[in-house]
C-alpha positions in Angstrom: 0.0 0.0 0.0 1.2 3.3 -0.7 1.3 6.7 1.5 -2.3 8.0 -0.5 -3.5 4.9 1.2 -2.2 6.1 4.7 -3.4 9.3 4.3 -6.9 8.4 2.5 -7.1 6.8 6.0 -6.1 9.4 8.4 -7.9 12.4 6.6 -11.4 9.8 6.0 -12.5 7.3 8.9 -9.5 7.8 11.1 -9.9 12.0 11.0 -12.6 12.0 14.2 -10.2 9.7 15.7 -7.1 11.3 15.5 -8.4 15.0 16.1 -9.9 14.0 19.2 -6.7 12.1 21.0 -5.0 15.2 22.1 -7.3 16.3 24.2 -8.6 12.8 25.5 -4.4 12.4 26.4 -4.4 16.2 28.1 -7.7 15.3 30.4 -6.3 12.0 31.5 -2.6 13.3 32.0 -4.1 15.4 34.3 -6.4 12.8 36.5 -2.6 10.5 36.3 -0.8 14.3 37.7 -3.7 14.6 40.5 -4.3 10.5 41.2 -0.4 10.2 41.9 -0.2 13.4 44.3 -3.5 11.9 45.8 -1.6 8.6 46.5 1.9 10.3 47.2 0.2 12.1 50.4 -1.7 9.0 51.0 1.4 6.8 51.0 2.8 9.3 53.7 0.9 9.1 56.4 0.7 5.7 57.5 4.5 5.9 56.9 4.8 8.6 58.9 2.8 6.4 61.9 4.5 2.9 61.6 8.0 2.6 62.7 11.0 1.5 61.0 12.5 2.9 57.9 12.4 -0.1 55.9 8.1 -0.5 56.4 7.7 3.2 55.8 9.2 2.6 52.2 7.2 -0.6 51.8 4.1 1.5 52.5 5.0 4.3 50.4 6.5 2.4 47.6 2.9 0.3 47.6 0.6 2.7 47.8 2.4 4.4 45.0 2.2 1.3 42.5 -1.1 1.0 43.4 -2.0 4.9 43.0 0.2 4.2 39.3 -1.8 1.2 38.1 -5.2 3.8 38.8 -3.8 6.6 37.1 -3.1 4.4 33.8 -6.3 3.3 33.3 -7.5 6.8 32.1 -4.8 7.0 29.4 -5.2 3.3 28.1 -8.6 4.4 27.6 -7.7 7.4 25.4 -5.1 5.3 23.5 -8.2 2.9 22.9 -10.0 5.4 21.4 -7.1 5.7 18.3 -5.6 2.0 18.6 -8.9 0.4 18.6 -10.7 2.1 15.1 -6.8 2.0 13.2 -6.4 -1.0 14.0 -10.0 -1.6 12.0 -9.6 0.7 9.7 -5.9 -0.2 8.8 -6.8 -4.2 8.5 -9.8 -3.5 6.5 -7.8 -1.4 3.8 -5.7 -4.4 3.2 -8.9 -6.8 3.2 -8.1 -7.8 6.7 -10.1 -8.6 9.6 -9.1 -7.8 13.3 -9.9 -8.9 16.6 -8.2 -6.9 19.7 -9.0 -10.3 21.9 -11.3 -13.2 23.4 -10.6 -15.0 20.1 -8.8 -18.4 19.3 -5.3 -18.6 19.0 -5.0 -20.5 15.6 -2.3 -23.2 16.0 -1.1 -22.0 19.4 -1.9 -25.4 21.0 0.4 -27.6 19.1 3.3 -25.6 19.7 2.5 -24.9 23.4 4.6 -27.6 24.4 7.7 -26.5 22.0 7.8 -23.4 24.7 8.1 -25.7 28.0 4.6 -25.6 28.7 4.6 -21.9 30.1 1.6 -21.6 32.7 0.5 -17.7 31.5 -0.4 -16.9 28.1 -2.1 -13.5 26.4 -2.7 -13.2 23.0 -3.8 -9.9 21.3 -4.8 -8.3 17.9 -5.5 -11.3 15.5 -5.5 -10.3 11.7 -7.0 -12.8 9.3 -6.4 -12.6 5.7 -5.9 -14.2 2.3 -2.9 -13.5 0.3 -2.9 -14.8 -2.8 -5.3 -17.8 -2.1 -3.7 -18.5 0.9 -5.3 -18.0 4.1 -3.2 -16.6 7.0 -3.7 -15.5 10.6 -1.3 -13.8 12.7 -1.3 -12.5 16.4 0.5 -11.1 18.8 1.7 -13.3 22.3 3.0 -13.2 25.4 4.0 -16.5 27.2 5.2 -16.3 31.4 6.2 -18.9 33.6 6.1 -19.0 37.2 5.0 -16.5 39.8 6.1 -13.6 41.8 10.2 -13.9 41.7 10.3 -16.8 40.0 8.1 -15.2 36.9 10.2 -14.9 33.6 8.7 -14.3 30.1 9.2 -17.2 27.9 7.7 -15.6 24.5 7.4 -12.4 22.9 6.5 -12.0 19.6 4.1 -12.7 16.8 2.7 -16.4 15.9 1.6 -17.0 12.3 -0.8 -19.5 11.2 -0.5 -20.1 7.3 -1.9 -22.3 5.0 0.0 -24.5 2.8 0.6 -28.0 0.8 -0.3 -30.7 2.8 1.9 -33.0 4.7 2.0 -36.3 5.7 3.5 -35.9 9.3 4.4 -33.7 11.4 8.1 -31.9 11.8 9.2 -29.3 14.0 11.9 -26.9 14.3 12.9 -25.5 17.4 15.6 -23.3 19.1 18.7 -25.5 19.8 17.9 -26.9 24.0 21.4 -28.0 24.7 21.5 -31.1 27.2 17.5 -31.7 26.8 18.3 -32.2 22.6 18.6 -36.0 23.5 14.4 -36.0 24.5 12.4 -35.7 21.6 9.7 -32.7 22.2 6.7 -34.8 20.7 5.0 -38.3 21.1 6.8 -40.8 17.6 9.1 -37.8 16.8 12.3 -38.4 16.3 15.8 -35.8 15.5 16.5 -35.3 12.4 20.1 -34.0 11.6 22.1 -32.5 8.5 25.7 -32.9 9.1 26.6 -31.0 6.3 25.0 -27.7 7.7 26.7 -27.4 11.3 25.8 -23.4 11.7 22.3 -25.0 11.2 22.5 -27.8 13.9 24.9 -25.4 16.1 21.1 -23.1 16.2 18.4 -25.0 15.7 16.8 -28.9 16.1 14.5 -30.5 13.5 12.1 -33.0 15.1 10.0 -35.2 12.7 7.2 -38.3 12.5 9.1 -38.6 9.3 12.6 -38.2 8.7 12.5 -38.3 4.8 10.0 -36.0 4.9 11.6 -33.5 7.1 14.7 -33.4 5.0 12.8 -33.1 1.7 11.2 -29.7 3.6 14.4 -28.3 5.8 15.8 -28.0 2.2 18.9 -25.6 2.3 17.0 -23.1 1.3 14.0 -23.3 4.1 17.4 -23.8 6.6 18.8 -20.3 5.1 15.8 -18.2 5.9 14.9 -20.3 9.4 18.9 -19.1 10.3 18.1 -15.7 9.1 15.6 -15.9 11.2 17.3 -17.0 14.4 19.6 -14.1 13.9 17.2 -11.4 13.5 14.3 -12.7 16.3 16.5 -15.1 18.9 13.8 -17.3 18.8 11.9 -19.3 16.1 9.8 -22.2 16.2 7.9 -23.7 13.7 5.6 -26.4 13.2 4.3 -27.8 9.7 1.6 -31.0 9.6 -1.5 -31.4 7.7 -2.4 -28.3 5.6 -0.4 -25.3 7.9 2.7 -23.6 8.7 2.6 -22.5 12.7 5.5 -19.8 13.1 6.4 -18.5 15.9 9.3 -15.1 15.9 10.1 -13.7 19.3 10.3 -10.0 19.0 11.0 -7.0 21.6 8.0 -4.8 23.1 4.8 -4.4 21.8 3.4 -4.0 18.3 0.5 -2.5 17.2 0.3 0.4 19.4 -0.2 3.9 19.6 2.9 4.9 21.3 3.2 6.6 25.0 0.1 8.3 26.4 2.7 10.6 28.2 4.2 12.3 25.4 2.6 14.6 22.9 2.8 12.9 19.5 0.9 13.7 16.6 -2.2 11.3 16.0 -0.7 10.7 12.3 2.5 10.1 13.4 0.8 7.4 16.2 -1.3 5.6 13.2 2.0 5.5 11.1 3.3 3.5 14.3 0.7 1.1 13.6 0.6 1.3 9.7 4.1 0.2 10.1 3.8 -2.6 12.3 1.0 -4.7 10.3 3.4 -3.6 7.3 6.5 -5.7 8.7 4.1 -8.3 10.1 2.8 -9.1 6.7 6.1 -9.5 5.1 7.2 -11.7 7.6 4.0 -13.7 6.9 4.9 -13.8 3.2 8.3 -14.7 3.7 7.0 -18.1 5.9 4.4 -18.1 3.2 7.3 -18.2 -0.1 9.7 -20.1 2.2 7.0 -22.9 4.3 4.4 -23.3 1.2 
């Protein structure tokens, strides 16, 4: 799509939208201003009434997370009112649809062991699509395990879901897991090597029902882009069987937002954050697509 596309967009259905978020952001910087000086002087007086130095800070530093957590909620709701209707209004100018959540994560569960099993799991804005005959989905996730201090994030990224010829088992490919390469991560799977691709093996594993399959689709071309991959996301796992491609690319922060509530940026300039976003995600979904197919 092309910039007139952008800005048919933000001068047509997204105009309302965008003229409006300045002053939704002002209102609700200035509840966050008054909510955290609200909580600051709440925090201080039981700190000033319970001894020790250490429990005063507890108190104050609580009451002030809390206090934060309030405050938010005003802002979220004024990014909401851009995200939400660009998202929409982006997805539908490229024949897209959109869903922000509550919807089901195409392909998610046969890979949710690859990842260890993690015990939390979000999943947010799923675009559906068909590029050139081929149906896609993509979505955005975030996988945790554990609690408290033992919590760690397992997964951020973007998990495609694309259609393509169908296969007779069922092959994974999944980060390189040291020591734990000698268990295979599904029930009649077994490893599949190429000895003569050792930056390939020294990355990543290939675990197959069938063998000869596998090495007829981890071509050296598929294990090219799958390095390329590993180098630019840290994490890739895929999953072909039956008619689909699951891929999974870990990526930093989060996509397919407007940008912080507590800076003034121009609404076109927030949409372009967006515009941008679904733009990379879709070539990464036609590069699985040309490479997985």
């Amino acid at each position: 799509m092309t910039s007139g596309d952008f800005d048919r967009l933000c001068d047509g259905p997204l105009a309302s939208a965008i003229v409006g978020l300045e002053g939704a952001r002002r209102t609700a910087m200035q509840r966050f201003g008054w909510i955290m000086v609200g909580a600051g002087a709440l925090g201080l007086v039981p700190a000033f009434l319970v001894p020790g130095l250490a429990f005063k800070a507890f108190i104050l530093f609580f009451v002030l997370v809390v206090g934060y957590m309030v405050a938010s909620v005003p802002l979220d709701r004024a990014a909401r009112t851009l995200k939400e209707p660009a998202l929409i209004a982006i997805g539908q100018a490229r024949g897209l649809s959109h869903q922000a959540g509550s919807f089901t994560a195409d392909g998610y569960d046969a890979i949710h062991p690859l990842f260890g099993r993690p015990g939390g799991r979000t999943f947010r804005d799923r675009f559906e699509g068909d590029d050139n005959g081929r149906r896609f989905i993509l979505y955005e996730a975030s996988l945790v395990s554990g609690s408290g201090k033992s919590r760690r994030d397992v997964f951020n990224g973007l998990i495609f879901n694309v259609a393509r010829r169908p296969v007779q088992g069922e092959t994974v490919v999944v980060p390189d897991r040291g020591l734990f390469n000698f268990f295979s991560p599904g029930r009649g799977m077994e490893r599949v090597r190429f000895e003569d691709d050792p930056t390939f093996e020294q990355g990543l594993e290939v675990y197959s029902t069938r063998p000869d399959e596998a090495r007829a689709l981890i071509n050296p071309v598929v294990r090219e882009q799958l390095k390329a991959w590993r180098s630019a996301h840290g994490k890739v796992i895929v999953r072909l069987a039956g008619d689909q491609a699951t891929v999974a690319l870990a990526s930093p922060g989060d996509r397919f937002e407007v940008g912080s509530m507590f800076q003034s940026i121009p609404g076109r300039e927030r949409v372009r954050v967006i515009w941008d976003d679904l733009e990379e995600a879709l070539g990464l979904m036609r590069q699985i697509a040309g490479t997985l197919g």
